[in-house]
C-alpha positions in Angstrom: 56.7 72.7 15.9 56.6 76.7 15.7 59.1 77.3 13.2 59.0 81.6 13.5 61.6 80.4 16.5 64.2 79.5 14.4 66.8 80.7 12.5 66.2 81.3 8.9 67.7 78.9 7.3 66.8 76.1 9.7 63.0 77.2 9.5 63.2 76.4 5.7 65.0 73.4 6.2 62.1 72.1 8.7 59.5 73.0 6.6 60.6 71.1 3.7 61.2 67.8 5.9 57.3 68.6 7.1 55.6 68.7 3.7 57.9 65.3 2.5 56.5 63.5 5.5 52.9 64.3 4.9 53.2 62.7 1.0 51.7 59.2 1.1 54.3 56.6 -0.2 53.2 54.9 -3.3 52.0 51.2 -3.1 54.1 48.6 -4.3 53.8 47.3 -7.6 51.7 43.5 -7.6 53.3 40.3 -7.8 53.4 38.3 -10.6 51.0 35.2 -10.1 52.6 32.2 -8.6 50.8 28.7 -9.1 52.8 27.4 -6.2 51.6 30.1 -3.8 48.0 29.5 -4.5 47.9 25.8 -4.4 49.5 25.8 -0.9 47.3 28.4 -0.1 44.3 26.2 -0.7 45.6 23.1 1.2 46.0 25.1 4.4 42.1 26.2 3.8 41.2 22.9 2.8 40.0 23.4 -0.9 41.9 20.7 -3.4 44.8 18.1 -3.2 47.6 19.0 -5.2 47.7 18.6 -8.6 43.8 19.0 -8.3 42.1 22.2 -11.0 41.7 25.5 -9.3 39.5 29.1 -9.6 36.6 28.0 -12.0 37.0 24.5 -12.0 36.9 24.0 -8.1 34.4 25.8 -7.7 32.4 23.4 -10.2 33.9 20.4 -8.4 32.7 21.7 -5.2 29.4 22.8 -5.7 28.9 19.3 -7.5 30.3 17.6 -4.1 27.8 19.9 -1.9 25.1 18.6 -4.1 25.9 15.0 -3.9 26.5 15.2 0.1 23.0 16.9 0.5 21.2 13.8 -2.5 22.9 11.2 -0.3 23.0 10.0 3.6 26.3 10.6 5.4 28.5 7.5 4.9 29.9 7.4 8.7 26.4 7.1 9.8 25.2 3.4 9.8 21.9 2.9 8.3 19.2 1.0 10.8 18.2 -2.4 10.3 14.5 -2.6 8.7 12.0 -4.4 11.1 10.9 -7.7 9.8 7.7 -8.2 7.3 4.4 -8.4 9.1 4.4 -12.7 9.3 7.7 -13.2 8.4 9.1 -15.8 10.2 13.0 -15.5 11.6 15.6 -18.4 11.5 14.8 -19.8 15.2 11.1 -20.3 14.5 11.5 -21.3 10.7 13.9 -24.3 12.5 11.1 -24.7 15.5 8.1 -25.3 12.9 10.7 -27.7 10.5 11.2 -29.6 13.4 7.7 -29.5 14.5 6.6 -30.4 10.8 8.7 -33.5 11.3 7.8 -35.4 14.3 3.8 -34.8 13.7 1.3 -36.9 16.0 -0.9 -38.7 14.1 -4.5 -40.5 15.7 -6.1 -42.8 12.8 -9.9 -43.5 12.6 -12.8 -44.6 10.4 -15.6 -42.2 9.6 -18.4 -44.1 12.1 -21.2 -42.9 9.7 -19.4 -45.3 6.8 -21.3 -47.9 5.9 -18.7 -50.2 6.6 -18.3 -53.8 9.0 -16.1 -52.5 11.8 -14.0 -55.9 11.8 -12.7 -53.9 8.2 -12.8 -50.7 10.0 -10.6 -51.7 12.6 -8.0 -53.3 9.8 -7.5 -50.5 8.3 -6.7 -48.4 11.2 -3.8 -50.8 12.1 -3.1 -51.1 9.0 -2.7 -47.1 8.9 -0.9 -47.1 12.6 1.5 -50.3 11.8 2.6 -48.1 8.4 3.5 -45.2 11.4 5.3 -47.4 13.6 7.4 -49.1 10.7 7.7 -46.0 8.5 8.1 -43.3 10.3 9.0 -44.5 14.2 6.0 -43.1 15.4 4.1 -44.4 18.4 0.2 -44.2 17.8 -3.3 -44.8 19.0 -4.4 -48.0 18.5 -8.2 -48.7 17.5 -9.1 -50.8 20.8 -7.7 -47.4 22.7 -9.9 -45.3 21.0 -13.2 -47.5 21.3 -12.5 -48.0 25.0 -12.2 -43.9 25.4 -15.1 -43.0 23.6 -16.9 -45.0 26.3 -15.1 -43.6 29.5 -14.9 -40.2 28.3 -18.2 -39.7 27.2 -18.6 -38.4 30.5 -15.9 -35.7 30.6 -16.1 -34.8 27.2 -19.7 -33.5 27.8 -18.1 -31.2 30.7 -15.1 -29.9 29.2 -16.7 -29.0 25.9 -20.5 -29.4 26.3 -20.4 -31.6 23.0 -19.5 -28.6 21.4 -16.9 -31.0 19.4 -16.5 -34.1 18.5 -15.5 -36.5 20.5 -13.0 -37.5 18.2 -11.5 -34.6 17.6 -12.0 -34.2 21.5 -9.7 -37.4 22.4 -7.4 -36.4 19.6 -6.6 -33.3 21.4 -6.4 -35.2 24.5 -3.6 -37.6 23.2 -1.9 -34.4 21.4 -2.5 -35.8 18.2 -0.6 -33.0 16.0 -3.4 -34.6 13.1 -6.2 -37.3 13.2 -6.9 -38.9 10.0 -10.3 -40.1 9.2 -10.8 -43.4 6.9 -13.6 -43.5 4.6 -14.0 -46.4 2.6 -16.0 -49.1 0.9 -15.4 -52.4 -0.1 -15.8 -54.3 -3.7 -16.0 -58.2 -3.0 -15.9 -60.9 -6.4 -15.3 -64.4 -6.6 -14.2 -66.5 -9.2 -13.1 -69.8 -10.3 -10.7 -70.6 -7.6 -10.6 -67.9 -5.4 -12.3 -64.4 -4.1 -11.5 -60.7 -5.2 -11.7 -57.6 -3.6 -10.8 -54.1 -4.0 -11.1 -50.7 -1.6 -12.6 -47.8 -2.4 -12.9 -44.4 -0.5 -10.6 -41.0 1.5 -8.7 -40.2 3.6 -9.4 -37.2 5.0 -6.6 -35.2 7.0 -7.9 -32.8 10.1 -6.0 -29.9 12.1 -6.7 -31.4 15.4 -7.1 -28.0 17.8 -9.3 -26.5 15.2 -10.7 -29.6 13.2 -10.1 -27.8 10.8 -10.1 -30.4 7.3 -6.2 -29.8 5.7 -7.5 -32.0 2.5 -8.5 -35.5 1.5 -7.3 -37.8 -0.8 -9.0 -40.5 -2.8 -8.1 -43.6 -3.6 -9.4 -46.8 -5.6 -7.2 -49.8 -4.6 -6.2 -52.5 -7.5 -8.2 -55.7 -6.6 -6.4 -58.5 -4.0 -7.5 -61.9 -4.8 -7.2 -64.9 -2.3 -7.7 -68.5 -2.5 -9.0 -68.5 1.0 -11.8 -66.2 1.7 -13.5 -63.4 0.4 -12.8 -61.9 4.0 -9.2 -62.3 3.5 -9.4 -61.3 -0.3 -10.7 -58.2 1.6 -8.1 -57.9 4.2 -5.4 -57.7 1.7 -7.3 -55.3 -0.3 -7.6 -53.0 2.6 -3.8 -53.2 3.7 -2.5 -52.5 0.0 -5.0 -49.6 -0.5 -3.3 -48.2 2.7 -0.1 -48.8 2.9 -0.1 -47.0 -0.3 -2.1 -44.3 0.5 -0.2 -43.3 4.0 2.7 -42.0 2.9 0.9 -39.3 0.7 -1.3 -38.8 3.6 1.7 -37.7 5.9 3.3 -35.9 3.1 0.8 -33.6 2.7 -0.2 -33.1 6.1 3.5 -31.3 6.2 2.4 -29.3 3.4 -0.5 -28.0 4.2 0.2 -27.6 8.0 3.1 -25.8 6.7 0.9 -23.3 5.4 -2.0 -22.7 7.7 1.2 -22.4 10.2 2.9 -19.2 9.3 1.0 -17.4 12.1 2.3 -20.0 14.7 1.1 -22.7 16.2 -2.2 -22.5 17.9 -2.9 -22.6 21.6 -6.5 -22.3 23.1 -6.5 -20.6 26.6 -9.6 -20.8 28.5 -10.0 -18.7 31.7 -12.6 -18.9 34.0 -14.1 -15.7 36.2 -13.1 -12.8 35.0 -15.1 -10.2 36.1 -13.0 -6.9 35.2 -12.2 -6.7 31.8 -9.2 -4.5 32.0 -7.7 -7.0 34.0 -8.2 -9.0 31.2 -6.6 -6.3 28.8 -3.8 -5.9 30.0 -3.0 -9.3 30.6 -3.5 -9.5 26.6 -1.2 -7.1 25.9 1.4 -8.3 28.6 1.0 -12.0 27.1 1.2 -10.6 23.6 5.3 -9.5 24.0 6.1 -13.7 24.9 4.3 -14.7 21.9 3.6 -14.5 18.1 0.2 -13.1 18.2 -2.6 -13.2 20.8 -6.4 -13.4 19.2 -9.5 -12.3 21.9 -12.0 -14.9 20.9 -14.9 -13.9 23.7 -14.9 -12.2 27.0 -17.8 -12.4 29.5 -17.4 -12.1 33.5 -17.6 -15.6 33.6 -14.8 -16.4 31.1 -12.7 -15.5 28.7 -11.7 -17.2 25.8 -8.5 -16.7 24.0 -6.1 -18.3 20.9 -2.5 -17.8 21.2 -0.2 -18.0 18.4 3.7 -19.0 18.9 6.6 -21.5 17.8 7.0 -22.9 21.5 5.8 -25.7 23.0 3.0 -25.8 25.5 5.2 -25.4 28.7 6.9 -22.4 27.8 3.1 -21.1 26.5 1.9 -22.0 30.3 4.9 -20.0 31.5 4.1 -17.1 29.7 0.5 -17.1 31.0 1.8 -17.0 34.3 4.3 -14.1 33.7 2.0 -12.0 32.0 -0.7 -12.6 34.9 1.3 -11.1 37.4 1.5 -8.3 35.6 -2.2 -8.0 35.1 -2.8 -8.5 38.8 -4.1 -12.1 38.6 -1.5 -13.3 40.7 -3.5 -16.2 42.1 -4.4 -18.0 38.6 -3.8 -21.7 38.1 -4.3 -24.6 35.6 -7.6 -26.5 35.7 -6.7 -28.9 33.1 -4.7 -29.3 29.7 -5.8 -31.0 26.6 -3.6 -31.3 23.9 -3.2 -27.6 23.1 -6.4 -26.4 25.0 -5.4 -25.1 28.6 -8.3 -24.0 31.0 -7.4 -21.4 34.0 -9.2 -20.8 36.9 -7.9 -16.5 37.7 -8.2 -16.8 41.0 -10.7 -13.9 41.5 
């Protein structure tokens, strides 16, 4: 505004209205502190419920709360289950081997190297198979059976296994006897006035029957049977008490210790002929290896390769898997020579 325009007195009038507008107002004086106002100040920024300390002591209580969420995992995020401990077994197959464990096969024979008359021999393994029957419910092998096999297998025993078992253990496996027992024993014969004594001395030892592996033995010495008869039937009785006493021990432990040498799973043999390109074979090891427990390469040549399987399944869900896990691996034309107990030959196809 050019105030040499106006009048006088209106000039001085502007000029002083001028100078009071350019003077800066003075602030206001500060509020007194309200508790209230602070509190609900902190709410809406999300520091402390009400009633909760302030200033210092928040700022305590939250750098200790900072420290804690940093030491410790978030508690909306669910922690991941740990993977179960190399050989640990879960609750299906723990059930599978219990159940296994209880309806065991059992094949009974004599040790043919004894030094015993086979008419005693042969008592003894009734004796042992009429204690299964009674006992337990099992069906068995009877002793004629076993003589009459070792004579018309002799033939395919030698070409299955070139006599690299025993035949035994060989018609064991092929009437899937879990376990074959083996009856060792020698025989004490007395007479005196009146009648004839006799008493039984020897083992019984207990055999895994895909590996022959021996589980344990157990001795016995048999009180002495007396008979007014015969010393032969003095010694039949002295036979049949030494093993009816003996068996169930014998069957109790073979639980045991199968139970133990079992934890891997239960052993399968696979056999399979021509197989000329080893990664062929590979991956039909690893494919296998997801159906199973554990799968063990025992040999490999281009001829054949030998294999032990470990699972709680029987033998037709094992023969499945083969086939499964051989398409994968390209040997979609393999097939079952023959089965023995749990020894399974394939022919690949190739």
């Amino acid at each position: 505004m050019n105030l040499s325009k106006l009048p006088k007195p209106l000039a001085i009038f502007g000029l002083v209205l001028a100078l009071a507008s350019c003077a800066t107002a003075p602030s206001p004086p500060p509020s007194a502190p309200s508790p209230a106002k602070d509190r609900a100040t902190a709410l809406v920024q999300g520091g402390f419920d009400a009633g909760q300390p302030t200033d210092g002591a928040a700022g305590a209580a939250g750098s200790a709360a900072a420290a804690a969420t940093a030491a410790s995992p978030v508690a909306s995020q669910a922690a991941e289950p740990l993977p179960p401990a190399q050989g640990q077994m879960s609750p299906a197959e723990t059930s599978y081997l219990q159940n296994y464990l209880n309806r065991l096969n059992y094949m009974v024979y004599y040790n043919a190297d004894a030094q015993v008359d086979p008419q005693y021999a042969k008592i003894a393994v009734s004796q042992a198979n009429r204690w299964l029957i009674e006992k337990m419910g099992l069906s068995v092998i009877d002793y004629d059976q076993i003589e009459k096999n070792k004579k018309d297998q002799s033939a395919a025993w030698q070409s299955e296994t070139g006599g690299s078992i025993d035949i035994i253990q060989y018609l064991a496996q092929k009437f899937n006897a879990d376990v074959y027992v083996e009856i060792d024993f020698t025989i004490a014969q007395g007479g005196q006035a009146g009648g004839y004594t006799a008493s039984a001395q020897g083992a019984m030892k207990i055999y895994e029957t895909s590996t022959a592996t021996l589980l344990g033995s157990i001795s016995f010495a048999g009180q002495p049977a007396y008979s007014p008869n015969s010393v032969e039937a003095a010694s039949t009785n002295a036979i049949a008490a030494a093993v009816w006493t003996m068996m169930p021990k014998v069957t109790d432990q073979a639980k045991s210790l199968l139970s133990n040498s079992l934890q891997r799973g239960i052993r399968y043999e696979l056999i399979i002929q021509k197989t000329p390109d080893s990664r062929s074979v590979s991956t039909f090891r690893r494919a296998l290896a997801k159906s199973v427990r554990e799968v063990e390469q025992v040999s490999y040549s281009p001829g054949e390769t030998r294999l032990n399987v470990y699972a709680f399944l029987p033998g037709d869900k094992i023969e499945d898997a083969v086939y499964a896990a051989a398409a994968q691996a390209g040997l979609r034309d393999i097939n079952l020579v023959y089965q023995r107990g749990r020894s399974y030959t394939f022919d690949s196809g190739q």
